[in-house]
N, C-alpha and C positions, 0 to 999 in steps of 0.2 A: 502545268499547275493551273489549275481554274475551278479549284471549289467554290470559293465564293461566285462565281457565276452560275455555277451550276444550281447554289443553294436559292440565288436570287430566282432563276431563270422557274426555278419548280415553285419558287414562292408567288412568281408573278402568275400564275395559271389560279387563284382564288382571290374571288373579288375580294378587295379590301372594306370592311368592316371596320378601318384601323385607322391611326397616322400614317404619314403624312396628307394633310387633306387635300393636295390635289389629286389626289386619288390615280395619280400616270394618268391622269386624260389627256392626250396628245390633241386634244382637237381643242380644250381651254390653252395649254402652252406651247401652243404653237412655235410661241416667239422662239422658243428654247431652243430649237433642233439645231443648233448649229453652236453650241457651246465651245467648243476645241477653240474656236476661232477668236471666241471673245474672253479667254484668258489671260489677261494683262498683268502685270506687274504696276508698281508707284513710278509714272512717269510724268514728263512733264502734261499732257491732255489729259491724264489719268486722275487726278489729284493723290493725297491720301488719307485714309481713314483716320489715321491718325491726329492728322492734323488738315482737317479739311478745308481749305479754302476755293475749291471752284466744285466742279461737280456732282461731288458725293455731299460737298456741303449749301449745296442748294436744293438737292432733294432731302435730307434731313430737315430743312425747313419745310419742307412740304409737307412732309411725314406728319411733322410737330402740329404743321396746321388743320390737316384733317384730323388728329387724334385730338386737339384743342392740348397740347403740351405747350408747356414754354420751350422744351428741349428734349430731342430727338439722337438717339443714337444706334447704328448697328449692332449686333451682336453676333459674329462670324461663328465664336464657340457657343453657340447656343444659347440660349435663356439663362441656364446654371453660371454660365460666366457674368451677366448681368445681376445673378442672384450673387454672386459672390464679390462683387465689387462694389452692390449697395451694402451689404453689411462692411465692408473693411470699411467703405466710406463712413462711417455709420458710428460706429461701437469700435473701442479699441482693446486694451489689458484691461481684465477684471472688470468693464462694463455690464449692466446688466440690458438684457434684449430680450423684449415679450416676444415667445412664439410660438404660433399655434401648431399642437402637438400632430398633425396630420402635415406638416410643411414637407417638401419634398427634401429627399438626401442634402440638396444642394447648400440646403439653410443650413444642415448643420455641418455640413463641410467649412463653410464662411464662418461659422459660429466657429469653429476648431481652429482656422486658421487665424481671428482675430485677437484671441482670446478669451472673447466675452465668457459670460454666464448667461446660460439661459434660461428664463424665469417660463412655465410652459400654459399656456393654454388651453385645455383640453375640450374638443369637442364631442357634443352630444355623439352616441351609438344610438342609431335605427338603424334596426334589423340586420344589423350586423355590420352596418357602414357609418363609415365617419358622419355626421352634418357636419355645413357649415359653422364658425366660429360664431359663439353668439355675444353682443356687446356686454349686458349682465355678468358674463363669465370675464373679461377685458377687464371689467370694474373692480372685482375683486380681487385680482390680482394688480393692480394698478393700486388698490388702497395699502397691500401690505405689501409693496415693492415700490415705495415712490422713489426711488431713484434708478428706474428704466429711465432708458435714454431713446430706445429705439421698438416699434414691434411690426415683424412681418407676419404675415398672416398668407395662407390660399385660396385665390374667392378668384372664380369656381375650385372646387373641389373634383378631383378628379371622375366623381359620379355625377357633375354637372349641379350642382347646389352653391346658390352664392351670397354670402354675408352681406348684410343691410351695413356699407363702408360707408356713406353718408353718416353717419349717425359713430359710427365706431370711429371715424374722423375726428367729427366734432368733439368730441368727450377727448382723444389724445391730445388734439391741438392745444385744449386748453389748457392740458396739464403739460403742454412745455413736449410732448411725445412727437418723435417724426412717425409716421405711418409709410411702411413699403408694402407693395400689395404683387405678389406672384400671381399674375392675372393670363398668366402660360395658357391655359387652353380658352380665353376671350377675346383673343385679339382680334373676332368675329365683330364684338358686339355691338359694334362701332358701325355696322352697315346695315343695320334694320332695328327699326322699334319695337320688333317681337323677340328680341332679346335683352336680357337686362340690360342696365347702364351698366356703361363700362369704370372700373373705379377710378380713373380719371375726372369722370363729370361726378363723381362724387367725394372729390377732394381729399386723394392720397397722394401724399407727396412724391412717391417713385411707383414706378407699375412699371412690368418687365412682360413682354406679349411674346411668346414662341410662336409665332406666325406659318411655321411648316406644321403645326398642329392640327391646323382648323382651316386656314387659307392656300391657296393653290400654288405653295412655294417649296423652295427646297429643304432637305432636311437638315438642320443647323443651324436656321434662320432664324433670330430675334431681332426683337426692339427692345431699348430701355427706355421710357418717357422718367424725364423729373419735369415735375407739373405746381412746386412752389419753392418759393423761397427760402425754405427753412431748409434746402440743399445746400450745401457744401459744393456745388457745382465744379471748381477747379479741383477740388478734393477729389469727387467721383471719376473725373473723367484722366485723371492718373489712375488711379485704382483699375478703370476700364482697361487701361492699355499696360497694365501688368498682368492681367487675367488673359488676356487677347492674342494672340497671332502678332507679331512685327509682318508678316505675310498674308495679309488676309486678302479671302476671295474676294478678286469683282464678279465671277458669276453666281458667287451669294447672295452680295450685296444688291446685283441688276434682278435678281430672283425679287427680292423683297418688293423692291422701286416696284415690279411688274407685280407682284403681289396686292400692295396698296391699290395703286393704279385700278388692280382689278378691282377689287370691292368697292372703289370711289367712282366709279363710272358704270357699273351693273345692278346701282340699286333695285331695277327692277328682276334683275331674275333672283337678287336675294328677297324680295315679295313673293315670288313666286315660290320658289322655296320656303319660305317660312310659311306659305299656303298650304301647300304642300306637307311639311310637319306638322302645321294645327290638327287636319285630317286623317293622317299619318299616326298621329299621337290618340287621335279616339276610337281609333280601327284597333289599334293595340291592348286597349284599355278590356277588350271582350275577351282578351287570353283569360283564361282558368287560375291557374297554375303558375304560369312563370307571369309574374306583375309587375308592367309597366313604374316606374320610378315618376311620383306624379307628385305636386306642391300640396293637396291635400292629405297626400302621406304621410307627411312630416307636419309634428305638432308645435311647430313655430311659424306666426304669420311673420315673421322679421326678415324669413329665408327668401329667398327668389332660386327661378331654376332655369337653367338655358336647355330651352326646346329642343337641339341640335342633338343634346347628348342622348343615347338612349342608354338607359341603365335598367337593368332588368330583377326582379325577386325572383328566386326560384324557390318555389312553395312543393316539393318533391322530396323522393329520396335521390333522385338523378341528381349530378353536381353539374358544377358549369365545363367542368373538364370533358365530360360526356357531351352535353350540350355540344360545346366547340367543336367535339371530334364528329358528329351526326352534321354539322356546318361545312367541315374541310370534305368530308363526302359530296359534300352538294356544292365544290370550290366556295366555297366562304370561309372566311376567317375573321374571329372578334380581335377585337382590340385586348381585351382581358378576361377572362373567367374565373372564378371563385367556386370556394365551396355553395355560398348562398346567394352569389349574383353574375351577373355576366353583362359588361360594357359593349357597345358598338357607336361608333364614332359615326354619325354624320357630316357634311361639309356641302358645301356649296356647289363641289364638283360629283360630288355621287349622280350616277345614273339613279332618277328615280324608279325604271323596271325593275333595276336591281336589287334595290329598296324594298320593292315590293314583294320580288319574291324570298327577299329573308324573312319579309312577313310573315308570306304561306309557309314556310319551314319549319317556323316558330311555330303555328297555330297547326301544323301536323305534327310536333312534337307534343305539345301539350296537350293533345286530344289522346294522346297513347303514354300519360304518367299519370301517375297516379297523387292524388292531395297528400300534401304534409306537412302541416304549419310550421315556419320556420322559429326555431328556439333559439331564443338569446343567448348568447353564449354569456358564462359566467365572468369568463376577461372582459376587460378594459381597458382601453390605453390610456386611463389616466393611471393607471398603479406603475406609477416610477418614482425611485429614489436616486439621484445624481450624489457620486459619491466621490467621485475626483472631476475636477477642469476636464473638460475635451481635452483642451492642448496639452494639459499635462498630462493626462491618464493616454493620450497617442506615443507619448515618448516614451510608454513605461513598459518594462520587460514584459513580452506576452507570452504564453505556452496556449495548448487547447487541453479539452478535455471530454467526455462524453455529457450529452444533456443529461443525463439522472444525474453526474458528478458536478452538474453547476449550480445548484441551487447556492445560494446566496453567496456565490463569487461574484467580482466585479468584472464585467463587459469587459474587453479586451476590442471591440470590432464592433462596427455598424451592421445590425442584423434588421437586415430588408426584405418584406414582402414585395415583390418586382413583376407586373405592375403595382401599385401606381409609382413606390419609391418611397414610401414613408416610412420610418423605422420603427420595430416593434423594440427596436432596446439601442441606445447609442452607447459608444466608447465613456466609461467611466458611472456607468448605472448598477444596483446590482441587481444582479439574476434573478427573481422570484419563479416559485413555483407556476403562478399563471404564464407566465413569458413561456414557460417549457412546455407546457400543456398546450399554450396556444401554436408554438412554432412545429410542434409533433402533429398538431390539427390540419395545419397546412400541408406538410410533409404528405400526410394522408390523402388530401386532396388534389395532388399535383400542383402545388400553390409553388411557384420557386421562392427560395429564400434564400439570398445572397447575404455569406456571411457565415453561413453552417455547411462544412463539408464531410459527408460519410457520418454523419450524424455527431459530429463533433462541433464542439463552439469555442472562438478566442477569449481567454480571460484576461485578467490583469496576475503577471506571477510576482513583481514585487508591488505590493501594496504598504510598505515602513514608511512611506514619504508621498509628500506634496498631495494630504488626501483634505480636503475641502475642510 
């Protein structure tokens, strides 16, 4: 038995364009090659996570001190465990939680688990992609929901666009709002000033960093920072270690410690590297056709954008699915493709050759397509109506049905475009004609969509009770 090796061993042959950001460079983690060995259990030289008092809890301080946190935590299950332990922390029964409608599955996993209500957010559509959350949009629902308690938001966004959180801070604080910020693919931005600030230095009280994202570490890897007082601190960090492993790795946890480490003592090759993208990023900008993802794109000067991501327009009738497949030809591999865009991940650890010749690839694709302004599409993710509780509408009898048979049934299942994760319809919504038109558009595109199988989607079969 050895598929999975063999799926790895065929995947490892095309450069990564993707996650994990140390991209396998064996000559950056060196340290690593001997993992078996440093396998440890909670012993006594060990400490434990749980309850740290010597070594993992003297590098947590270290952590906190380079990110400017008052408190530092691992996250063995990844980011989503930290997403889900600030909300339980957070919001309890029938709470209300502002949340921006592009948040990943994980927010509303925690939203399901706490019971809250989620009050939603919606972010602008350019060209077919989410923007960031913008404050203006915060404020109005903040007027006619003043009893939120809590709002988490994603900044960046998974096409690399980051919300003005200074400012979106300030305006919750004063209303009494905690701010958590899924800052998942930033936990870069910490080690050069050619990236945004990180929402830390702009005073959100929890930030959750997935650090095997963008940094040269293992995949599973997080941080939680709470960065004020308005935490529940003893509260959170029960919540952490009900979400968590009782068995959690140390060679995660040493991944990380080696992680930080590295960004806090290489600030020069992240200069060089961010030299590197300034250049990198104007050379791109002479494609035709497929268009660089640039801050004068988007008609909000409020947004900021992290140079690292490259997020691309595809102005064709080619989709990004074709794209990708003309890349695994020449071993490369994006991070995401769309019908109208296609992601690729930079980091720290990228060979710049490599870089370069995704370039030429690109700019030999788009020399052999032909123009075709990209059309808006008529959906929107703000056309939602929440029609039972998440928690309640999860425990309620479910059957499937065929998408022409759903029209305005209610949601039964999280139905997710994957990547990035965010859902085009949650448990207890009900089904609108655009939801079906747009999930069939995907379908069409080789977009996956978790949640619909053989063209069938979960609904709600009893709906006589507990409907909002």
């Amino acid at each position: 038995m050895d598929n999975i090796y063999m799926a790895l061993d065929r995947a490892s042959k095309l450069y990564p364009l993707h996650m994990p950001g140390h991209k396998r460079r064996k000559d950056i983690i060196e340290d690593f090659k001997k993992f078996i060995e440093l396998d440890y259990t909670e012993i006594e030289d060990t400490d434990n996570m749980h309850k740290p008092e010597g070594a993992i809890k003297q590098t947590l301080g270290e952590i906190a001190n380079i990110y400017g946190a008052k408190n530092s935590y691992f996250l063995i299950n990844g980011s989503s465990s930290g997403v889900l332990a600030s909300i339980l922390s957070c919001v309890g029964e029938d709470d209300k939680i502002l949340v921006g409608r592009n948040c990943h599955i994980s927010v509303y996993n925690g939203i399901l688990l706490s019971g809250a209500n989620p009050v939603y957010v919606f972010p602008k559509i350019k060209n077919n992609i989410s923007c960031a959350i913008d404050l203006e949009d915060i404020k109005k629902e903040v007027e006619k929901n003043k009893d939120i308690k809590a709002c988490i938001i994603t900044s960046p966004t998974y096409e690399g666009l980051v919300s003005n959180i200074q400012d979106i801070a300030s305006f919750l604080h004063d209303k009494g709002i905690l701010l958590i910020v899924d800052e998942a693919h930033g936990s870069h931005f910490k080690f050069s000033p050619m990236f945004p600030k990180s929402a830390l230095d702009c005073g959100a009280d929890i930030v959750i960093h997935s650090l095997h994202k963008t940094m040269p570490c293992l995949t599973q890897c997080a941080i939680l920072h709470i960065n004020s007082d308005r935490v529940d601190r003893h509260k959170l960090e029960k919540c952490l270690s009900m979400v968590q492993t009782t068995s959690p790795s140390y060679i995660f946890m040493l991944s990380m410690e080696y992680a930080i480490n590295f960004g806090q003592n290489n600030k020069d090759k992240f200069l060089e590297y961010t030299k590197f993208l300034k250049e990198y990023r104007e050379e791109l900008k002479h494609l035709k056709n497929i268009k660089l993802l640039d801050i004068d794109m988007i008609d909000n000067v409020n947004f900021d954008l992290d140079i690292s991501r490259l997020t691309f327009f595809i102005n064709s009738d080619i989709n990004g699915y074709e794209i990708n497949k003309i890349l695994r030809q020449n071993n490369m591999q994006l991070e995401m493709y769309g019908k109208n865009h296609i992601i690729a991940i930079s980091t720290i650890c990228d060979n710049f050759k490599e870089l370069e010749r995704f370039k030429d690839i690109l700019f030999e694709i788009d020399k052999n397509i032909n123009f075709k302004e990209i059309k808006q599409e008529d959906f929107k993710i703000g056309k939602v109506e929440q029609k039972i509780n998440l928690k309640k509408a999860f425990n309620m009898k479910k059957t499937f049905c065929k998408l022409e048979e759903a029209i305005d049934k209610i949601c039964g299942a999280f139905i997710i475009s994957y990547p990035p994760g965010s859902p085009i319809l949650t448990i207890g919504e009900i089904i609108q004609q655009e939801h079906i038109n747009y999930i069939k558009e995907c379908i069409k595109n080789d977009i996956d969509i978790i949640g619909i199988k053989d063209r069938k989607i979960c609904v709600i079969d009893d709906i006589k009770s507990n409907i909002i």
